[in-house]
C-alpha positions in Angstrom: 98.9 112.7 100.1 99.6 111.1 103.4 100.2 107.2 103.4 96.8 105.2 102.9 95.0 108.5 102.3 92.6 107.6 99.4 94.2 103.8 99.5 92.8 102.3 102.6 94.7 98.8 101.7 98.0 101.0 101.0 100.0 99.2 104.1 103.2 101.0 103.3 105.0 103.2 101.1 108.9 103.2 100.4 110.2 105.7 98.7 113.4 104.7 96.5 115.6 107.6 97.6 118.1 108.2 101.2 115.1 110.3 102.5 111.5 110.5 102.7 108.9 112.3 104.2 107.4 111.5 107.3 105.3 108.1 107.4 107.1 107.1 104.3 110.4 104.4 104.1 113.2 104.8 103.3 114.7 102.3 100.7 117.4 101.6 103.2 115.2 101.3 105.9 112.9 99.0 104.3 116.1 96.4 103.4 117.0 96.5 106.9 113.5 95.3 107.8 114.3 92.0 106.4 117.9 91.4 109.0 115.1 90.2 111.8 113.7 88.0 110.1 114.8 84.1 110.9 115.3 81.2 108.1 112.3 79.3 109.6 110.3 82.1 108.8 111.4 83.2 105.4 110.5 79.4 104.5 106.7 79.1 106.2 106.6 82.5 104.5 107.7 81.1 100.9 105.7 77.3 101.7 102.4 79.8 101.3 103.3 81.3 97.8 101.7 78.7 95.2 102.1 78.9 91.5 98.4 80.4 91.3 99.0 83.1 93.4 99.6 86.5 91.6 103.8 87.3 90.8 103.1 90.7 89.4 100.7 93.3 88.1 101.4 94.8 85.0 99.8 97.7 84.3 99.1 98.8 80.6 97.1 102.1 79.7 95.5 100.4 76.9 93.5 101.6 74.3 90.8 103.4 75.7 94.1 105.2 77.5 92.3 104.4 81.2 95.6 102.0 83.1 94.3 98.9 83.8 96.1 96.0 86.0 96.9 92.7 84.0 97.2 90.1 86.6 99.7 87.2 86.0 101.1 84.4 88.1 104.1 83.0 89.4 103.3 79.9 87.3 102.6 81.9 84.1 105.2 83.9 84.8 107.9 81.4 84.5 106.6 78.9 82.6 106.3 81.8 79.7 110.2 83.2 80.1 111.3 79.5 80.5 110.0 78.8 77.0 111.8 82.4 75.7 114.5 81.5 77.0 114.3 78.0 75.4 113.1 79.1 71.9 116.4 82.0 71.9 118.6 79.6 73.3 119.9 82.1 76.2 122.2 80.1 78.3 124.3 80.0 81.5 127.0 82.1 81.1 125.4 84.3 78.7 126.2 88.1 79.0 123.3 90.3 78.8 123.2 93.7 78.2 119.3 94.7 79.2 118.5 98.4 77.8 115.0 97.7 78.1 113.2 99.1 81.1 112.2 97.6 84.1 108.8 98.7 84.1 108.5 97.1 80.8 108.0 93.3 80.3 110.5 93.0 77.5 113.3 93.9 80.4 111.3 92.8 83.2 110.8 88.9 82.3 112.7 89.2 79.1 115.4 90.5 80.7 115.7 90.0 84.9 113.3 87.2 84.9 115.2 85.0 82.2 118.5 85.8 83.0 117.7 84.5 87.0 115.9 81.3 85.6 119.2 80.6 83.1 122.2 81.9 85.2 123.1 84.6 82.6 124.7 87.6 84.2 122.6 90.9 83.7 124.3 94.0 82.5 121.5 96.8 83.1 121.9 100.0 80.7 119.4 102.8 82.6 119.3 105.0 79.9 119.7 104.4 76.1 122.9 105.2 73.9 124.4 104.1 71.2 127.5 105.1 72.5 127.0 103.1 75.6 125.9 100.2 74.1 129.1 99.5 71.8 131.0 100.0 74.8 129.2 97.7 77.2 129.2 95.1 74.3 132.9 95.2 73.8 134.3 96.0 77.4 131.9 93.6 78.7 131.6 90.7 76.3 128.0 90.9 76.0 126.5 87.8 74.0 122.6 88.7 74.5 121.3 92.3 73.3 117.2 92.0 72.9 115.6 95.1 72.0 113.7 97.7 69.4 115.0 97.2 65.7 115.8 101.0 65.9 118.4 100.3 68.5 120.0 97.9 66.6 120.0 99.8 63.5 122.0 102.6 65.3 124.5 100.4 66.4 124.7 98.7 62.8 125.2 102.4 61.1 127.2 103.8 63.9 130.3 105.4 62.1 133.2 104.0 65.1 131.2 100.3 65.2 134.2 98.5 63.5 136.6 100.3 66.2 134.5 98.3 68.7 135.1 94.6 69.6 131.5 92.9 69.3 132.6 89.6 68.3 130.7 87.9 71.7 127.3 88.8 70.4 125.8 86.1 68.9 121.8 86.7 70.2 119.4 89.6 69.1 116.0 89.5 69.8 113.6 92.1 68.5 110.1 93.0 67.6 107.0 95.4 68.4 107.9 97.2 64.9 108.5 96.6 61.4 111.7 94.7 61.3 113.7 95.6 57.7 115.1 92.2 55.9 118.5 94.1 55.6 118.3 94.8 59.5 118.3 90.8 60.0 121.0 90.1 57.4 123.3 92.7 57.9 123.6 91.8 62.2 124.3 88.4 60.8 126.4 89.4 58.0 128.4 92.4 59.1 128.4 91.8 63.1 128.2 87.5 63.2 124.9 87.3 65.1 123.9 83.8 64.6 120.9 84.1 66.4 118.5 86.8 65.1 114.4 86.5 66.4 111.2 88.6 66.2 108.4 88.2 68.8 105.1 89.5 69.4 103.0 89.9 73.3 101.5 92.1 75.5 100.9 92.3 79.1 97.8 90.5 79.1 99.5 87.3 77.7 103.0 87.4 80.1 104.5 89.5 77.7 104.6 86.9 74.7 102.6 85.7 72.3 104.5 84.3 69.4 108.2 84.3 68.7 110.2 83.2 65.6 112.6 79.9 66.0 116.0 79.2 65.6 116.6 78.5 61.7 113.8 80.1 60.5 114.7 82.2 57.3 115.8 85.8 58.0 112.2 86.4 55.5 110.3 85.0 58.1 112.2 86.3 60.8 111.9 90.1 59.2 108.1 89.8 57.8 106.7 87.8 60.8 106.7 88.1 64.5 106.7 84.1 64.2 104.0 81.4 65.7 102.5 80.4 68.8 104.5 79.4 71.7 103.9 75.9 73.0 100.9 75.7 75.0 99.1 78.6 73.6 96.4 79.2 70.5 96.1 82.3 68.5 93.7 83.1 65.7 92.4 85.8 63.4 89.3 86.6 63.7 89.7 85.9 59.2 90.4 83.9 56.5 94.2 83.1 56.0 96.2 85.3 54.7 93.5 88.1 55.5 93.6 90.3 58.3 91.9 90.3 61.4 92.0 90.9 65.2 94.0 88.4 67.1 93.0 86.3 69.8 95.0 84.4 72.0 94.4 81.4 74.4 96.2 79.5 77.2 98.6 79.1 80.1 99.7 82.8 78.9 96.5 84.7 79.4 96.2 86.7 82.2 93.8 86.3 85.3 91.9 89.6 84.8 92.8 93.0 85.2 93.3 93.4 89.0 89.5 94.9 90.4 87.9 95.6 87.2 85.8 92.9 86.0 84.0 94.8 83.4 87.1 95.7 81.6 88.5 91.9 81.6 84.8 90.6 81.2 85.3 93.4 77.5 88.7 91.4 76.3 88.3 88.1 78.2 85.7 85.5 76.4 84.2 82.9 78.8 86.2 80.4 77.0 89.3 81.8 77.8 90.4 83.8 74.1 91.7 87.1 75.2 91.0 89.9 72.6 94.3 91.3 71.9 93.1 94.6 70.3 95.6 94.3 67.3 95.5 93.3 63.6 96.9 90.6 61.9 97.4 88.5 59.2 98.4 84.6 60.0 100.3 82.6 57.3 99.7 79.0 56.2 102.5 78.1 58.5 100.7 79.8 61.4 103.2 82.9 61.2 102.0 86.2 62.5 102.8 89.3 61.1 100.7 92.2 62.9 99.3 95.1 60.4 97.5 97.1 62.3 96.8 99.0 65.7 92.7 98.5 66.5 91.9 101.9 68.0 94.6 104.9 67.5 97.4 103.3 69.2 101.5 104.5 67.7 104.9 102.8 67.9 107.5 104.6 69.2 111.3 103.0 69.0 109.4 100.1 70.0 107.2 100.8 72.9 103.1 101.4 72.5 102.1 104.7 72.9 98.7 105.6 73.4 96.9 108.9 72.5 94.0 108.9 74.6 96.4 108.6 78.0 98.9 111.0 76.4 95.9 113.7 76.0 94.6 112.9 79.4 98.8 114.0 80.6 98.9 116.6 78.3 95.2 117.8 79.2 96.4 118.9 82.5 98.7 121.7 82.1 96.9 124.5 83.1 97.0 126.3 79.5 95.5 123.1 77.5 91.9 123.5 77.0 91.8 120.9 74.5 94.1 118.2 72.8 94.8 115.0 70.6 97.6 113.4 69.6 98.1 111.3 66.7 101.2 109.2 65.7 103.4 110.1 62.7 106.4 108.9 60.8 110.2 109.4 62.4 113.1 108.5 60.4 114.8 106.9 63.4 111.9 105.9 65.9 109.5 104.5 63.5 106.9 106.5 64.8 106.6 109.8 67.5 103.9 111.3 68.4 102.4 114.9 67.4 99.9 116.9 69.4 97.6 119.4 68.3 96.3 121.8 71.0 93.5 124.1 72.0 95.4 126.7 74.6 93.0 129.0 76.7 92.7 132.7 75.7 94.9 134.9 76.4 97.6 131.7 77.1 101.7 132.0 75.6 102.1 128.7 75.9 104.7 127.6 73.0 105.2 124.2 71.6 108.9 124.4 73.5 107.3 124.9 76.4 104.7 122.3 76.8 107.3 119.6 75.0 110.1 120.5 78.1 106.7 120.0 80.8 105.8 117.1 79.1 109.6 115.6 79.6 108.8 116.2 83.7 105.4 114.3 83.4 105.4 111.4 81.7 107.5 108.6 79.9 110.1 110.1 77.1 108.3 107.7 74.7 104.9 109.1 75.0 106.4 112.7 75.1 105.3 114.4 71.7 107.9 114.8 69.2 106.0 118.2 67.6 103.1 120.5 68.6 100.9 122.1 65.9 98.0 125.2 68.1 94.9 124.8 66.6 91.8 127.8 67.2 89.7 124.0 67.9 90.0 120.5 67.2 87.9 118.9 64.6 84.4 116.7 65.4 82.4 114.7 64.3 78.2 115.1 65.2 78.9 113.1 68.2 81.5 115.2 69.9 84.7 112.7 68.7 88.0 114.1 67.5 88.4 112.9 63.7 91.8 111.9 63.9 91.7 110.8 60.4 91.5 114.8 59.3 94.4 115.7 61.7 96.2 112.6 60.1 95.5 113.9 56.6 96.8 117.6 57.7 99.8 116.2 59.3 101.1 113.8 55.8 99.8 117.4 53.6 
């Protein structure tokens, strides 16, 4: 597609590479662009950014699997990852070893944003392994190492960890998954972590919702994702200790999602609670432990995954007639996904096959684990997949 074609606003396009095709930018060439311009103007330039205006759009696929924009601010932006980095206690001079992606808010604020508001020097993993991370810990001197609890348990039950100097770490903060008691005592137990935290967001929020504090039991840490940050509400739409889906309200919420008001107008309430789409249960002390996924959403290694835009990927190989994808249980992810498929007649498309195109076209998170052909898919009078048979098949 040629630059602006289909995106009349599309100004420019720069392509993150030595080459690119014609009407296109080079990376290169678009850093260059910057050389001619003078101080006077970077700073008229930087006098017009205000907290309001927008720093980033986030885009999540949500539920219904459709991406949608979450707009959030400068202001939000750092007021939110000022008070993370407050509640972990990350510090100048902290070593942080960020394996979470970019794309991803957990690296993105968690991660580049916090370390450039605290002076901490980012170490940036591309790709995950375990193999990596002990080395970039001990070589290194890593202090800080956020991420899934299935990364840290790999680490923990690595069998050369104890060959490995990781006597600098001494923050881990985790969440988005079930997070085992012994996983919290045995990083403070076997590895000295003084610092072990769960926390709980989403894009919509800035990324964060609640967050554990420092000397909170390692039972609250492991059962909880922790309470409110400051200047925020959340709820349950039920009684305490019952579950419910949880609402949250203030400075964290986003503005909308960016040119779709009838999908904000869907999750935003006139007074400002944003509809989270999960299920919780909050505690006496205001903890939050989430139960549940509203819709058909899965959790793989710590990242949402979410049928409905999976299908729509998958639903476009040229041998897929029909498809859904449910999440199951993985020993070492938590959760992966499984697809079963309707091929067209007369297709030899194998479960090999469509697994190696799905690694080319989309996210190795969202890329099903397992493929199960089907001669059709099973529906209910109104045309909708029952996931809830497939799930049955898939534990029988």
């Amino acid at each position: 597609m040629g630059e602006g074609e289909g995106l009349p606003a599309l100004d420019q396009v720069v392509v993150l590479a030595d080459d690119a095709p014609a009407d296109y930018r080079t990376w290169k060439d678009f850093l260059a662009s910057g050389e001619g311009v003078g101080a006077a103007e970077v700073r008229e330039r930087e006098s017009r950014v205000e907290g309001s205006c927008p720093s980033d759009i986030v885009f999540t696929s949500g539920t219904t699997g459709r991406p949608k924009g979450a707009v959030i601010t400068h202001a939000q932006t750092l007021r939110a990852y000022g008070i993370w980095s407050d509640l972990a206690g990350l510090r100048q001079g902290d070593r942080y070893l960020v394996v979470n992606p970019f794309f991803h808010t957990f690296g993105y604020k968690a991660g580049v944003i916090a370390c450039l508001m605290r002076g901490a020097t980012m170490i940036p993993q591309p790709v995950f392994n375990v193999d990596t991370v002990l080395a970039n810990v001990a070589s290194e001197g890593v202090s800080v190492l956020p991420g899934p609890p299935t990364l840290l348990q790999s680490l923990l039950d690595h069998p050369a960890r104890t060959s490995y100097d990781l006597s600098a770490l001494r923050l881990v903060v985790t969440g988005a998954a079930v997070v085992p008691l012994t996983l919290v005592e045995r990083l403070r137990d076997e590895l000295g972590v003084s610092t072990v935290l769960t926390a709980y967001g989403l894009s919509e929020a800035s990324g964060i919702v609640t967050m554990c504090r420092r000397g909170d039991a390692p039972s609250v840490i492991a059962s909880t994702s922790g309470r409110a940050i400051p200047g925020t509400e959340v709820r349950v739409e039920a009684p305490v200790g019952e579950p419910g889906e949880v609402l949250v309200r203030g400075f964290n919420v986003m503005r909308g999602y960016f040119e779709d008001a009838a999908a904000t107008a869907e999750v935003l309430s006139p007074d400002g609670w944003l509809r989270t789409g999960d299920v919780g249960v909050l505690d006496a002390g205001g903890n939050l432990r989430i139960t549940d996924r509203l819709k058909d959403m899965f959790i793989v290694g710590g990242f949402n995954a979410y049928p409905a835009e999976i299908e729509q990927l998958l639903g476009l190989h040229p041998e897929v007639t029909d498809v859904a994808v449910i999440g199951v249980p993985d020993a070492r992810l938590g959760e992966v996904g499984r697809a079963y498929v309707v091929r067209r007649a007369g297709a030899v498309l194998t479960a090999d096959d469509l697994i190696a195109w799905a690694r080319r076209e989309m996210a190795n998170y969202k890329v099903p684990r397992s493929v199960e052909f089907v001669r059709e898919l099973p529906r209910n009078a109104s045309g909708k997949v029952v996931k809830g048979e497939l799930r049955r098949t898939a534990a029988g």
